[in-house]
C-alpha positions as CSV (number, residue, x, y, z in Angstrom):
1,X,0.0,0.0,0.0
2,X,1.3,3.4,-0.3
3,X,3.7,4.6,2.4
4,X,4.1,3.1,5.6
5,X,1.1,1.3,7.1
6,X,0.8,3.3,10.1
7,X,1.6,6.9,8.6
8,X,-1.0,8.0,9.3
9,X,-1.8,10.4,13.0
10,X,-5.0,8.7,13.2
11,X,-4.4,5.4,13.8
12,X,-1.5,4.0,16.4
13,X,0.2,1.0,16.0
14,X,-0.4,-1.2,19.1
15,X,3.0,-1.8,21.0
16,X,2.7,-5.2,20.8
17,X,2.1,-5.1,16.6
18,X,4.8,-5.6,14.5
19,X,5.1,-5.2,10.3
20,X,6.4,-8.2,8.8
21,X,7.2,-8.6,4.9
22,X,4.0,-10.4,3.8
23,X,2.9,-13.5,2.9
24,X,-0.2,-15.0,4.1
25,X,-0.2,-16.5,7.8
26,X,0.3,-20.3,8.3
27,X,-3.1,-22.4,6.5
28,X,-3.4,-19.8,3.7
29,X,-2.6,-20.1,-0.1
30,X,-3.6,-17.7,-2.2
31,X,-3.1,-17.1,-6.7
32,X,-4.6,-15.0,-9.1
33,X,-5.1,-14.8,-13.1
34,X,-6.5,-12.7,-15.9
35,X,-10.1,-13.8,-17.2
36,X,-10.3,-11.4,-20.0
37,X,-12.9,-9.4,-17.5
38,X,-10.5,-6.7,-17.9
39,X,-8.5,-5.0,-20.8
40,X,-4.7,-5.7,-21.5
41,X,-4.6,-8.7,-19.9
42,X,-5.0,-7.2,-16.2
43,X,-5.4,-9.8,-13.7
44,X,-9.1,-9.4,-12.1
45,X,-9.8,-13.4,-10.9
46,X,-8.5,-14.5,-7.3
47,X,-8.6,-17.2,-5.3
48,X,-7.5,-17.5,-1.6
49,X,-7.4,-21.0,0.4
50,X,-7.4,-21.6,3.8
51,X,-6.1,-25.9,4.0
52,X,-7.4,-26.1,8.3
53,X,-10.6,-27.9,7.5
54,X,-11.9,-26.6,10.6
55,X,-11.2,-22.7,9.9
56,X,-13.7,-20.0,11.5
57,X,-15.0,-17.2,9.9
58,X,-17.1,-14.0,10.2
59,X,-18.6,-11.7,7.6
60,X,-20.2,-8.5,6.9
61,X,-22.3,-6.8,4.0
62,X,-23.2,-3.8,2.4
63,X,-26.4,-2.1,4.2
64,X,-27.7,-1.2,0.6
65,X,-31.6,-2.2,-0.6
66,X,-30.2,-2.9,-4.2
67,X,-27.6,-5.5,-3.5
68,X,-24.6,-7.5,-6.0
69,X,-25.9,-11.2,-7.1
70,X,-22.4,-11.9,-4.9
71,X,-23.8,-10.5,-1.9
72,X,-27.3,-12.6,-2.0
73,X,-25.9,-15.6,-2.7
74,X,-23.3,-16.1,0.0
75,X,-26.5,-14.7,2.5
76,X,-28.6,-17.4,1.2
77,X,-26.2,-20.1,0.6
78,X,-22.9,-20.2,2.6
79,X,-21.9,-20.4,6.0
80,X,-20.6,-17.4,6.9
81,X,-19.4,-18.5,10.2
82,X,-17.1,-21.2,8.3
83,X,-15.8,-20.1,5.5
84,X,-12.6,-21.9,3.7
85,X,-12.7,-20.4,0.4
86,X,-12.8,-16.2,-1.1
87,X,-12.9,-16.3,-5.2
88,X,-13.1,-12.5,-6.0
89,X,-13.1,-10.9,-9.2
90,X,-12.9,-7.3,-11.0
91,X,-14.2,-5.8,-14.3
92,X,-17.6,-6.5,-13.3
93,X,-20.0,-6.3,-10.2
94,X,-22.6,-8.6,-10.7
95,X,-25.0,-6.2,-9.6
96,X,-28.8,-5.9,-11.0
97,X,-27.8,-8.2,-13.4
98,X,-31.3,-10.3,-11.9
99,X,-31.5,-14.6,-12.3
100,X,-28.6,-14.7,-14.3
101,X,-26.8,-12.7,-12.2
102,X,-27.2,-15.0,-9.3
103,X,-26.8,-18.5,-11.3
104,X,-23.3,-17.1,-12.7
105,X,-22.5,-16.4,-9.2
106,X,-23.7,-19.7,-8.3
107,X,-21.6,-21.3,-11.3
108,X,-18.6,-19.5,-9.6
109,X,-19.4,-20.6,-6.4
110,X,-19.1,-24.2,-7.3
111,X,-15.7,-24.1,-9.7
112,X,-14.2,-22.3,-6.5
113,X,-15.2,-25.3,-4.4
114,X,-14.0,-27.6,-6.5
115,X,-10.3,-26.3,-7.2
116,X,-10.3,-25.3,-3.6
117,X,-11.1,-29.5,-2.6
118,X,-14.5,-28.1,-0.4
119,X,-17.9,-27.7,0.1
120,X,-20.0,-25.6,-1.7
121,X,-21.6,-23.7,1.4
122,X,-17.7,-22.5,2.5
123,X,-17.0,-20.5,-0.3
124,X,-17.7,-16.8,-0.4
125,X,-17.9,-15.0,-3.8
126,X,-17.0,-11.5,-4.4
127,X,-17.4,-9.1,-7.4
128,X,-16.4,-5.2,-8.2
129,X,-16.9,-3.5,-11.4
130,X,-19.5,-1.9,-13.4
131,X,-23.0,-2.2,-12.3
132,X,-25.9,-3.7,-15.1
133,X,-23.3,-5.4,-17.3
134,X,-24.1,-9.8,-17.3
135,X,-21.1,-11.7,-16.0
136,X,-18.9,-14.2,-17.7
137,X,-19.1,-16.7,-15.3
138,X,-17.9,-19.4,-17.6
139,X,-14.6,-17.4,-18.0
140,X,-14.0,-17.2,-14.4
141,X,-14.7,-21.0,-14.3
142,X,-11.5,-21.8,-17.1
143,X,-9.6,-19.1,-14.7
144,X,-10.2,-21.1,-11.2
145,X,-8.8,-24.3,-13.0
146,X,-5.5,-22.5,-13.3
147,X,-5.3,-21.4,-10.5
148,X,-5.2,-24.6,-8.3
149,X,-1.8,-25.6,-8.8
150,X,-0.7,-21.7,-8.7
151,X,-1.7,-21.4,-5.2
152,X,1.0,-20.5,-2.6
153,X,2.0,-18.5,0.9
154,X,3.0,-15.3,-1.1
155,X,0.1,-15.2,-3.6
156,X,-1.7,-12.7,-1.5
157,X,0.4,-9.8,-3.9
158,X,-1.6,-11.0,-7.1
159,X,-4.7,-11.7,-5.5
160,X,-5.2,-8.1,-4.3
161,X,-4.1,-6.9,-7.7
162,X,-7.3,-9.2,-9.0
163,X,-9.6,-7.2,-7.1
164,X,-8.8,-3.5,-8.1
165,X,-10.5,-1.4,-10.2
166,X,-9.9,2.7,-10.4
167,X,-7.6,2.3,-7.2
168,X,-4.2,3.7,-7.7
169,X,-2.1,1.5,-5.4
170,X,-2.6,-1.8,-3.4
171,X,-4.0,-2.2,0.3
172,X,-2.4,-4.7,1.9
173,X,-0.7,-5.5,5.0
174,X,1.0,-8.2,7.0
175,X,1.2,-8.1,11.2
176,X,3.1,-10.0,13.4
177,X,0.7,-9.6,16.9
178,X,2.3,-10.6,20.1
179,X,-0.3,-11.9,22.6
180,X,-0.3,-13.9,26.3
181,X,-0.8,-17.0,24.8
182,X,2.0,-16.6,21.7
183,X,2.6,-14.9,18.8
184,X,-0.2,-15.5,16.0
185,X,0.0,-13.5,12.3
186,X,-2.7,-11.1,10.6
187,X,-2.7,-9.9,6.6
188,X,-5.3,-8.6,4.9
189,X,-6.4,-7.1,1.4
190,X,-8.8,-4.6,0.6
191,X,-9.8,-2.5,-2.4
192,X,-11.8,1.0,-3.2
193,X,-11.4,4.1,-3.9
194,X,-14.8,5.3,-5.2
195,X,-18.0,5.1,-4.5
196,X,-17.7,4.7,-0.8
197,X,-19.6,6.4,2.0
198,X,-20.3,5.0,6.1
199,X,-23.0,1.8,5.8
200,X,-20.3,1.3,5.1
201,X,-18.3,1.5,2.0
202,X,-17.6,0.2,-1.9
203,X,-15.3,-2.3,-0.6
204,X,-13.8,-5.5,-0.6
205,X,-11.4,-6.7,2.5
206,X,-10.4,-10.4,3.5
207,X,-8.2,-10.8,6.7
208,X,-6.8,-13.8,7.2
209,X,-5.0,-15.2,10.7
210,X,-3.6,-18.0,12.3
211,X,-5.0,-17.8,15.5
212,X,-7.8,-20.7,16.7
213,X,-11.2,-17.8,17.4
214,X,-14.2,-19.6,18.0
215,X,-17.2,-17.9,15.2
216,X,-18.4,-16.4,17.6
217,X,-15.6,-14.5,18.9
218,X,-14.7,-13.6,15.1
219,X,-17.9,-12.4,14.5
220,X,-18.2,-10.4,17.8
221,X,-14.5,-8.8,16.6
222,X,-15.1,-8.0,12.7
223,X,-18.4,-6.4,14.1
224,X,-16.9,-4.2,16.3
225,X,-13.5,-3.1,13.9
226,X,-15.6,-2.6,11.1
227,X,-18.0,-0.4,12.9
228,X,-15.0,1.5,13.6
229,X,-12.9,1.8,10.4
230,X,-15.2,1.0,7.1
231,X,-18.4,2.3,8.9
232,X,-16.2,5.7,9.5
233,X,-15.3,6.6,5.7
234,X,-16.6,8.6,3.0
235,X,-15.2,9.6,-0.6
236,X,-18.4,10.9,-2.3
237,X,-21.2,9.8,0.1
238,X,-22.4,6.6,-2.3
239,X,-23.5,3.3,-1.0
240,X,-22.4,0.5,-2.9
241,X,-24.1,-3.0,-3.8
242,X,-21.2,-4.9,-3.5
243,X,-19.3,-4.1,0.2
244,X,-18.1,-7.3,1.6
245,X,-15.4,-7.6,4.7
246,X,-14.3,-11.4,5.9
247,X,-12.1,-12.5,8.7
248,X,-11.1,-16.5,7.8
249,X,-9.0,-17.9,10.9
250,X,-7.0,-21.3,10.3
251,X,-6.2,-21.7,13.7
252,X,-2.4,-23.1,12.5
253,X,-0.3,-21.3,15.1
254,X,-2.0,-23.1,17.7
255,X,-2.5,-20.0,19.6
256,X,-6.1,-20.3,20.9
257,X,-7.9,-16.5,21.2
258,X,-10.6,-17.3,24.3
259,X,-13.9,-15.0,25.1
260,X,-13.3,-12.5,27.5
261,X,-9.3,-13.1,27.8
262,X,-5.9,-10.9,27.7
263,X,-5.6,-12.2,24.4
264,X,-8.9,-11.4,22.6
265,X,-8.5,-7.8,24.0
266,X,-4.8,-7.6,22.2
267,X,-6.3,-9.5,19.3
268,X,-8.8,-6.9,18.7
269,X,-6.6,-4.0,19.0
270,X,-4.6,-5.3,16.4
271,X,-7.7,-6.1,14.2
272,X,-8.6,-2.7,14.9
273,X,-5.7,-0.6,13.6
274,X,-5.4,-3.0,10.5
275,X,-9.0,-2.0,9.6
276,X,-8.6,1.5,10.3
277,X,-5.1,1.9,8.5
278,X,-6.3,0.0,5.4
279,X,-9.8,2.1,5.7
280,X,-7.6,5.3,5.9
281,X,-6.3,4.2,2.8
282,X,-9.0,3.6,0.7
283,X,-10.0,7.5,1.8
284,X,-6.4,8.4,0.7
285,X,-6.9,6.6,-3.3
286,X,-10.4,8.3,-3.5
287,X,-10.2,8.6,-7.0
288,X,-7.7,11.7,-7.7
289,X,-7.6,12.5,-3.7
290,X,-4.8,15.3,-2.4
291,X,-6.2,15.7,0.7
292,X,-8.1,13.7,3.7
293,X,-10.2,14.7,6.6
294,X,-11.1,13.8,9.8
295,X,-13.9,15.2,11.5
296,X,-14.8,15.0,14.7
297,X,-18.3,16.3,16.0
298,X,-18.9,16.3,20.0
299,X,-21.8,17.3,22.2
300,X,-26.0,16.8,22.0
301,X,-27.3,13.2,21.1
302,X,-25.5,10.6,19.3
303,X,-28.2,10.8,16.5
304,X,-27.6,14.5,16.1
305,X,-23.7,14.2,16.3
306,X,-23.6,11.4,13.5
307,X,-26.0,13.2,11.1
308,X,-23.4,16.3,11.2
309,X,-20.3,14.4,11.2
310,X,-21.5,12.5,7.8
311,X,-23.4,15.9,6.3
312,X,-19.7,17.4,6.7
313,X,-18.0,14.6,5.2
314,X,-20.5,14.2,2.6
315,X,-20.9,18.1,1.6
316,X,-19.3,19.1,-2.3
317,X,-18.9,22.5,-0.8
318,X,-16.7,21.5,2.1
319,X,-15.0,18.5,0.2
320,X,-13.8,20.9,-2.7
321,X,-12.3,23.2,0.0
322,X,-10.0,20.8,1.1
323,X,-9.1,19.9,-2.3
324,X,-8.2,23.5,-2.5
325,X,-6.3,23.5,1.0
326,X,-8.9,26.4,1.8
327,X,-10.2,26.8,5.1
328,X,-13.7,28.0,4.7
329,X,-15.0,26.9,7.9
330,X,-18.7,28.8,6.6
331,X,-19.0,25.8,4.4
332,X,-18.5,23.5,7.7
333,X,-20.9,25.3,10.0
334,X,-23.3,25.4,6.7
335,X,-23.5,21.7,6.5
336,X,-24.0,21.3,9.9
337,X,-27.2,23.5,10.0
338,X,-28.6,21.7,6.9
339,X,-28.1,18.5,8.7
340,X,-29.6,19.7,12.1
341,X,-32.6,21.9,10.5
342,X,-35.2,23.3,13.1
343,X,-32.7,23.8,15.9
344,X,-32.1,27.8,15.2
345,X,-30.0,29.7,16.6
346,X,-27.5,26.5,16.9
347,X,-24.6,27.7,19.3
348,X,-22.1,25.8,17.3
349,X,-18.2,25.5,17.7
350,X,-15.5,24.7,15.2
351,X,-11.8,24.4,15.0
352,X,-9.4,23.6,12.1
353,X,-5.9,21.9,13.2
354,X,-6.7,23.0,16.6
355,X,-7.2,26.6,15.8
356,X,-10.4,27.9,16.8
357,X,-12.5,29.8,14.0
358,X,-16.4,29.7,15.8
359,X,-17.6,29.7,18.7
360,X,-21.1,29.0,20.1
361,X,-22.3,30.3,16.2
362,X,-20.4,32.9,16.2
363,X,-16.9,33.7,14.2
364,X,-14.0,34.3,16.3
365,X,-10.7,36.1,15.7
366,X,-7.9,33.4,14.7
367,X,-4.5,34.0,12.9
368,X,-5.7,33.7,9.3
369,X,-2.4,33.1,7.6
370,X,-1.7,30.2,10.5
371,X,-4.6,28.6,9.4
372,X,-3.9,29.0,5.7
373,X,-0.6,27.0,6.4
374,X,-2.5,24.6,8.5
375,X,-4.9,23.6,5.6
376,X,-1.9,23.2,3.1
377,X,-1.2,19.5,5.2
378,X,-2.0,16.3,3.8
379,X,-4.5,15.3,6.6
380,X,-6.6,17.8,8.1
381,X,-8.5,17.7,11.5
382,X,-11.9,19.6,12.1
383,X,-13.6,19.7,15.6
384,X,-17.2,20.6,15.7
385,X,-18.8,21.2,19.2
386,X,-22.9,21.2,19.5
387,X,-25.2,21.9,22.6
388,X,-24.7,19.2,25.4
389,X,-22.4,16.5,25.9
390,X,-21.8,13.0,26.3
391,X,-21.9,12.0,22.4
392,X,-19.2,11.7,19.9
393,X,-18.3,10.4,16.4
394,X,-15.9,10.7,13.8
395,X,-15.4,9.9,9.8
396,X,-12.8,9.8,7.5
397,X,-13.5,11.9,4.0
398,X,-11.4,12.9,0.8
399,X,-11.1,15.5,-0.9
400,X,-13.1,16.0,-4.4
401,X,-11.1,17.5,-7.2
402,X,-11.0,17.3,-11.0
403,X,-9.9,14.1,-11.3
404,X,-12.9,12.7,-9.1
405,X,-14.9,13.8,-11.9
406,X,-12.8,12.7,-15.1
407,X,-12.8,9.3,-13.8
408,X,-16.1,9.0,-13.1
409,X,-17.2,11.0,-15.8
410,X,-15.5,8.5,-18.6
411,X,-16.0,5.2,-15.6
412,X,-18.0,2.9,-18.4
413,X,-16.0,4.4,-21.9
């Protein structure tokens, strides 16, 4: 991914986390090939393995009502609490595409099982790409036979280069985590870089680990990360069809993470700042990005807080500010009236980088060209203060530039 994995302010790496060189953990292959779904010979099929026959799993999915063929049929037909198997591809996201959509997924789903040597009902299926447009399953099906004897420790490289679409550099990471009971490994691979707003984003991630977690204790962990990392981002406030995030654990370090222990509390914390790093960093790609926020909104009732946090993330006015590296905080303490209507006159307070511009509604005097210098930085922090206390949230955003719209603008041509 680009830069260091924890560059970032926002997220700390836990003492007890190191950064290794990659590869998958022990249990885990992984390969990848070109179907022809993209141009030029791009790969855009993957296929990752786990070989512990009694590997745990959890999964989450996109909150959306119009919902990837992908998406239904691992609801419908897999156990999400046992997976073995992820086949993901790019090029296409198998998304309103109807019956056919779901039997091509279905088709996949079975060639998947049967290179992988598993049942049917462990296999999850992913797809990105343009939305509308019928799948190829038959293709991927030729691809997944080549892949089985191409699966290996390091293929984790080229299967997240199977899943991207307009992202401009991989998201990937590899941890060495230190707990109690031993030292266990996590990797994961995510892509997105557009379309992606809290509910929680156009994305796909698959961790992987070889620590023993009961489902339940996976489920209870992925739940609570992804609440706080893909939950928390926004590039242009669209939900997407196709979000999918899986946590597969082989259990191969025999290193055993119990409920309630020293070592599901470290376990987590590492889970944690891998989501949030790699979340960070799909808010970093977003699709000709220069700049990312973070806001922070305090005060009144958590409902309240959360509508103004997103309405400032989300708001074209505020976004193309700091594309610009221009501190209009008016656009700020616009969006959070629009989001909070009926509440007038809303004693509101705002600071940019730590440097107060407003104060309960009302403009304050501040060092102008400080602030100018402030908003120049790559990551920029804005605190918003409303009426009462005891709430708080926060989300991620990028920038919106010129690029944003050239891609999108020529996404399908």
């Amino acid at each position: 991914m680009e830069g260091a994995l924890f560059a970032s302010r926002w997220v700390q790496r836990p003492g007890h986390v190191t950064e290794d060189d990659g590869g998958l953990p022990a249990g885990f292959r992984a390969a990848a090939t070109a179907a022809g779904l993209k141009p030029g010979g791009a790969l855009d099929v993957g296929l990752l393995v786990c070989d512990a026959p009694e590997a745990t799993s959890a999964a989450r999915f996109t909150r959306s009502s119009v919902v990837a063929a992908p998406v239904t049929l691992m609801r419908e037909r897999s156990r999400l609490h046992a997976l073995r198997v992820v086949v993901a591809n790019s090029g296409n996201a198998n998304a309103a595409t109807g019956r056919q959509g779901l039997d091509e997924a279905a088709r996949v789903q079975g060639a998947a099982a049967m290179a992988a040597g598993v049942d049917i009902d462990r296999v999850a299926v992913a797809s990105t790409g343009v939305i509308g447009v019928a799948l190829d399953g038959r293709a991927i099906v030729t691809a997944l036979a080549r892949l089985r004897p191409a699966l290996h420790a390091a293929g984790d490289a080229d299967f997240v280069k199977s899943m991207m679409t307009t992202d401009a550099f991989e998201k990937r990471a590899a941890l060495t985590v230190q707990l109690p009971s031993g030292r266990v490994r996590l990797t994961a691979q995510a892509k997105g870089a557009g379309m992606i707003e809290p509910a929680f984003a156009t994305m796909l991630c698959f961790v992987q680990t070889d620590a023993e977690l009961a489902p339940e204790t996976a489920d209870l962990l992925l739940g609570v990360c992804v609440k706080r990392s893909f939950d928390r981002i926004s590039v242009d406030g669209q939900l997407s069809t196709n979000d999918t995030a899986i946590l597969m654990c082989s259990g191969s370090s025999g290193v055993r993470v119990a409920p309630e222990s020293e070592d599901e509390l470290r376990f987590g914390e590492a889970l944690d700042a891998l989501l949030r790093t790699l979340a960070l960093s799909i808010v970093r790609d977003g699709e000709g990005a220069r700049r990312i926020g973070r806001v922070v909104v305090r005060g009144g009732q958590p409902a309240a807080v959360e509508r103004a946090a997103r309405a400032v993330a989300n708001s074209a006015l505020v976004k193309t500010a700091l594309h610009g590296a221009d501190p209009n905080w008016g656009r700020i303490a616009q969006a959070v009236g629009g989001a909070l209507r009926d509440g007038a006159p809303l004693a509101i307070d705002i600071s940019i980088e730590g440097i107060e511009v407003c104060a309960g509604g009302t403009a304050v005097r501040h060092d102008a060209g400080l602030l100018a210098e402030a908003a120049t930085g790559r990551e920029i922090d804005y605190e918003i203060g409303l009426p009462g206390e005891g709430a708080e949230t926060e989300v991620f955003f990028s920038d919106l530039g010129h690029e944003y719209v050239t891609i999108n603008a020529e996404y399908t041509t």
